[in-house]
N, C-alpha and C positions, 0 to 999 in steps of 0.2 A: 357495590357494582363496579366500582373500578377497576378494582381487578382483573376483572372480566373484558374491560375495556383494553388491558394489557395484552389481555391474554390474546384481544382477538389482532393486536397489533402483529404480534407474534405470528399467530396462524394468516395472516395476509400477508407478513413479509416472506413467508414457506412458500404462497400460494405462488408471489411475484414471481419469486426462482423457478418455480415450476414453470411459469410462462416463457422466463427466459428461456428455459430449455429446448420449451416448444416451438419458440422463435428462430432458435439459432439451429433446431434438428431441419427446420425446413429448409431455412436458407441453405445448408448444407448440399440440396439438392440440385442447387443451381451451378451453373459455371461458373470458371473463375474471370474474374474480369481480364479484358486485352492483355492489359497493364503492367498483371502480375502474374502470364502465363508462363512457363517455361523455367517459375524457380524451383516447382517441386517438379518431379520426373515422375512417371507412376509410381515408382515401387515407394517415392516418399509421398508421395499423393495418399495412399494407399495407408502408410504409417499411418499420416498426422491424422484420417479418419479414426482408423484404432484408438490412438491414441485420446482425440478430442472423447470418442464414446465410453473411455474405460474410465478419464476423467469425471466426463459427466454422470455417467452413475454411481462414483464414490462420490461425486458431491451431492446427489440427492440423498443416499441413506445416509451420509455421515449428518447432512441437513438434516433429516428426520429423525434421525436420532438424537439432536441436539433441542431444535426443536419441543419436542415431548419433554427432553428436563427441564426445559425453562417453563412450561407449560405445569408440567407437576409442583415445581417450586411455588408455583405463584399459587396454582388452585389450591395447595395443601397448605397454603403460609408456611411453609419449612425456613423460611430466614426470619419469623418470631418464633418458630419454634426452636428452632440451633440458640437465639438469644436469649430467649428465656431458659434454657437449659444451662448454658454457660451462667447465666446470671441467679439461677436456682444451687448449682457447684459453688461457685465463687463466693455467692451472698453479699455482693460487692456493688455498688450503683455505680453510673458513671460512665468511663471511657473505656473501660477493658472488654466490658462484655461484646461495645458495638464493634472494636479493634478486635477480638476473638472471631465474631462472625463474620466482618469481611475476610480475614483470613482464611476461614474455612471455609465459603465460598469461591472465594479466589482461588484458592489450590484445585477444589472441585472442579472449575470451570477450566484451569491449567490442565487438568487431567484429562479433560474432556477431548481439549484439543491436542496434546499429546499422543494419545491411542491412534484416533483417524491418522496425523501426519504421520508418526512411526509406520503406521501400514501406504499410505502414500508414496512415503519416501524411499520404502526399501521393497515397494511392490511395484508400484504405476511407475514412478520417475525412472528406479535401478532398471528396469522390462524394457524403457527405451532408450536407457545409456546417460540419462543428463545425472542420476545420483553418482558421487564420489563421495560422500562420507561414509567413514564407519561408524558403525553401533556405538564406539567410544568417542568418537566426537559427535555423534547425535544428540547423545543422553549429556555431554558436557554442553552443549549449548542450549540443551533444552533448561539445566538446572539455571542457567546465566541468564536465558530468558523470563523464566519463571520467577527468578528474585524480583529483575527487575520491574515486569510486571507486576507483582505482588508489593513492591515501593509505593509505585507509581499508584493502585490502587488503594491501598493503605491508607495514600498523604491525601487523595483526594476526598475518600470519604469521611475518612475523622478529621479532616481540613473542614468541609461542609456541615459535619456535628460539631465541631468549636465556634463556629461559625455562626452556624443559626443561634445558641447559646449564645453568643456575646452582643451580636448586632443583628440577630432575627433577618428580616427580608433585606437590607446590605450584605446578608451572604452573597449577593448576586453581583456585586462587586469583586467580594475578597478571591467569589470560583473565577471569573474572568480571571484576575489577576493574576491567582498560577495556571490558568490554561497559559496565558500570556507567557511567564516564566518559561513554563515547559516548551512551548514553542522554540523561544530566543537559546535556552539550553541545547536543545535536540538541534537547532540550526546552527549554533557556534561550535558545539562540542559533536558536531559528528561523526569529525574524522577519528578523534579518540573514544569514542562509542562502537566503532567501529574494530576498534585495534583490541577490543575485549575477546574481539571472536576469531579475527585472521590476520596474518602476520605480514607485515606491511616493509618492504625494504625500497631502497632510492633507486632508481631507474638509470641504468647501466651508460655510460656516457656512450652517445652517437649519435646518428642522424635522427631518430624517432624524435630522442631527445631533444637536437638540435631543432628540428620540426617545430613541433609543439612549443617549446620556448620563442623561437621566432614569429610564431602565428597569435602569440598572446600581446610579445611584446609590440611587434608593428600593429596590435591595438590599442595600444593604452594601455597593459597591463605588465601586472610582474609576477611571476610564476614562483613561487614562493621553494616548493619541492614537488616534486614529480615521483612519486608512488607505486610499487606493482604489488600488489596485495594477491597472497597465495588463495584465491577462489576455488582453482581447480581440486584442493581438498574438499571441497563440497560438491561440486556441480560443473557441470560442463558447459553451460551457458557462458556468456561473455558479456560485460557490461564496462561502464568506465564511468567517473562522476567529479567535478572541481565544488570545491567548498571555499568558504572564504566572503570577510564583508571586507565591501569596497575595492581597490585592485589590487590587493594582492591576494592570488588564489595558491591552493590545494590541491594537488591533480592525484588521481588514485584510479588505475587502470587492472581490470580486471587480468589476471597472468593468461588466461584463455583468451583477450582477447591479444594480449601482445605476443602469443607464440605463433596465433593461427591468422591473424590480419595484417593486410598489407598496412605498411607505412602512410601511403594513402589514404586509405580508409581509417584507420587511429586517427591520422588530423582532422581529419572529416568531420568523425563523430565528436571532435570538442569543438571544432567550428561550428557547427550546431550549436553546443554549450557555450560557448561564447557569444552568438547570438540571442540567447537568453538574457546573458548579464546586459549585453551593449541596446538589449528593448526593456532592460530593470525589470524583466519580468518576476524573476525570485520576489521582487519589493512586491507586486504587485498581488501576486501569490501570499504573501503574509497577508495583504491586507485584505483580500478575502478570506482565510484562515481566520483572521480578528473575525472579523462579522460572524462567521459560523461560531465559533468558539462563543461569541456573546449571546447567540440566538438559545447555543446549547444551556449557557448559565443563567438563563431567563425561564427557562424550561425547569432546570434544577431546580432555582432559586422557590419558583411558583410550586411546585410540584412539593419539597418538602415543609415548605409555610402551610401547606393546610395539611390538619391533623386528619382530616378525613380520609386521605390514603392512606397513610399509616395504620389508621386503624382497622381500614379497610383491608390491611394484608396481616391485619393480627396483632396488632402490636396495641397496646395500652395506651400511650402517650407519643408524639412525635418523634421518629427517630430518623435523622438524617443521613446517619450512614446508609442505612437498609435502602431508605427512598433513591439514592444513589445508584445503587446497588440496582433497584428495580426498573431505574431506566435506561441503564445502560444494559439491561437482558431485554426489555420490550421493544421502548418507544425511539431509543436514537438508532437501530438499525432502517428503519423507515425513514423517518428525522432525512438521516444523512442519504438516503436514495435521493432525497425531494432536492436537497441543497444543494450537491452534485452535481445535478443537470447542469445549471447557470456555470458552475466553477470548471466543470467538463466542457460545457462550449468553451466557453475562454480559456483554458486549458489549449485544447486542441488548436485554435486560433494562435496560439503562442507558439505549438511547435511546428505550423504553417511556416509562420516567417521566421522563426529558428531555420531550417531548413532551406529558406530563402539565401538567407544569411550565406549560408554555407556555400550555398548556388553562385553568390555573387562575391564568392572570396575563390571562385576559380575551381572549386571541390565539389558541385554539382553530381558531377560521376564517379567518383570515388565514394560519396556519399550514398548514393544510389545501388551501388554494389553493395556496400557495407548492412544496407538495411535488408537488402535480399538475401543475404547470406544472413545475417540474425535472424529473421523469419525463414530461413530452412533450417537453421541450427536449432532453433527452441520450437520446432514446428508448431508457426506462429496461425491463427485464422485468418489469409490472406480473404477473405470473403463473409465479413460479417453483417448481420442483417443489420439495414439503416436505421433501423428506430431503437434496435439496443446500441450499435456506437453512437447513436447523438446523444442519449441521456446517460450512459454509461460508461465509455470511453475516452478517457483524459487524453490518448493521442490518436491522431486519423488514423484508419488503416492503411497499412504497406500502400496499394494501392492510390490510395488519395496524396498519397506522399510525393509519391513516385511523380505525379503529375505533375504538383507542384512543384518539384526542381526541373521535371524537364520544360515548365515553361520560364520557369528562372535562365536554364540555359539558353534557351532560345532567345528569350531577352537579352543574353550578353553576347549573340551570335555565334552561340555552339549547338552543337548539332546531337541532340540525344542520339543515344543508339537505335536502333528498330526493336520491337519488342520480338520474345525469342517464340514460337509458336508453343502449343501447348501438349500435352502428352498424346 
């Protein structure tokens, strides 16, 4: 009967989405607030409707159709039976067959998502201008990402069958341990995680640069190198990001946003990022990370100690790769909606006073531009319904933002703009 229990995790986390949608199709109906009128004009008024509905239909049947094979896999036991196949070939006990099935699961589910993005990316994104890759750099990042996800899942599941094998329920140690790893990796080695995909050159000497270097160091900081990574090979968006423990940073600036953004608005948006580092939110941010990761491997840990799920999806005796397997298709999609909420308020409360920050380092309106103009560039939901951004939304909307610097400014004695009227 557990399985069952999986399966209905599965069809509740479908149903959620579906709700979402019906939340966000009404909201849609309303006006946009004071706030944030006057940044789309009709005719991009007009787009970002298109665009939000051709989105959300390709996420409900690519949903549905994912859905259903997670669904079939469980109801049919197809990952005892892929194992007992390989392990009926082979005639071999041990570690190969459970290392065989994740693998062939893993590619299955690479492919899964594969298909959908491929039509994504070269139908919805290319329809409204933000795709720039080609077919050959598609299929070359898709291979780069499918390794390394196929690592990644690899080490974890036959990490958690050597695991239970050697120290049983202190698995739930050893899995914390490399969530832990992986975390501290993926946050030291980003900027070279990064350079696997897009090509990263130093940031041409002048005033940008002169900027930005002066805005870190009159903080306490040292700017280590300054970054413009070829983005617009893929996409037209614009983004910018600093890495680095303790003060000396990383700066790595989207080329979209350094051809198309005033110099203003670039310092803006790292005085932002700098107000993150200067409220240690990054620290704080691991350390809920920690928590969820340990919640996860307590879940793991329980989950493949009793043989009764295992056998319950077919299988003979206890296998902990499989049991791995099985909840990251079911039970952590929901899991992580629930944990979310807390880490998304507090999220969002972080890019409040990031935002702040910026307000009161003089860049208030620069700021303020910079965010209107990336919510009309990536035609962002300048109006989304309040009960999917509080549990679902790691940063306020446009809107709520907006507010909060122009009462920063008012606080330092400047004088916000007037808002612009609406179409």
């Amino acid at each position: 009967m557990i399985k069952y229990l999986f399966i209905g995790l599965i069809l509740l986390d479908y149903l959620w989405k579906l709700f979402e949608v019906y939340l966000s199709a009404k909201q849609m109906k309303k006006p946009l607030p004071a706030c944030v009128q006057g940044i789309y004009d009709e005719e991009q008024y007009n787009r970002w409707v298109s665009y939000t509905h051709e989105k959300r239909r390709f996420s409900l049947i690519s949903g549905a159709i994912n859905t259903a094979l997670m669904v079939a896999i469980l109801a049919f036991d197809l990952l005892a039976v892929v194992y007992n196949a390989f392990d009926g070939w082979m005639n071999v006990n041990g570690y190969a067959d459970d290392a065989l099935m994740v693998v062939v699961f893993c590619l299955f589910f690479s492919l899964a998502e594969i298909i959908p993005d491929y039509i994504f990316t070269f139908r919805i994104e290319e329809k409204y201008g933000f795709n720039k890759s080609t077919k050959k750099t598609f299929w070359g990042d898709t291979v780069k990402n499918t390794i390394l996800s196929l690592v990644i899942n690899l080490a974890l599941c036959m990490g958690a069958a050597l695991l239970y094998d050697l120290i049983s329920l202190w698995l739930i140690v050893g899995i914390f341990a490399g969530f832990i790893l992986v975390l501290l990796v993926s946050s030291v080695f980003a900027l070279p995680l990064q350079k696997l995909f897009y090509r990263f050159d130093p940031l041409e000497d002048g005033s940008l640069k002169d900027r930005i270097n002066h805005l870190f160091v009159s903080n306490g900081y040292q700017v280590r190198s300054i970054y413009v990574m070829n983005a617009s090979k893929r996409t037209t968006r614009a983004n910018a990001f600093c890495t680095g423990i303790g003060k000396g940073k990383k700066i790595a600036l989207f080329d979209n946003l350094v051809n198309n953004y005033s110099e203003d608005e670039i310092t803006a948006v790292f005085a932002h990022e700098l107000g993150h580092d200067k409220h240690k939110d990054t620290a704080v941010m691991v350390l809920l990370q920690t928590v969820i990761y340990a919640v996860i491997s307590v879940l793991i840990g329980l989950t493949v100690a009793s043989s009764a799920v295992s056998m319950d999806m077919g299988f003979a005796e206890v296998n902990a790769a499989a049991m791995v397997l099985v909840l990251s298709m079911a039970a952590l999609g929901p899991l992580m909606t629930l944990l979310m909420i807390p880490f998304n308020m507090i999220s969002r409360h972080m890019e409040r006073r990031a935002d702040t920050f910026a307000a009161d380092c003089g860049l208030g309106q620069p700021l303020m531009d910079a965010l209107k103009r990336l919510s009309r560039d990536n035609l962002t939901n300048l109006n989304p319904h309040p009960f999917l951004a509080t549990i679902g939304y790691s940063h306020p909307a446009v809107g709520e933002r907006v507010q909060v610097i122009e009462k920063a400014m008012i606080k330092r004695g400047e004088r916000p703009p007037a808002a612009k009227e609406t179409f």
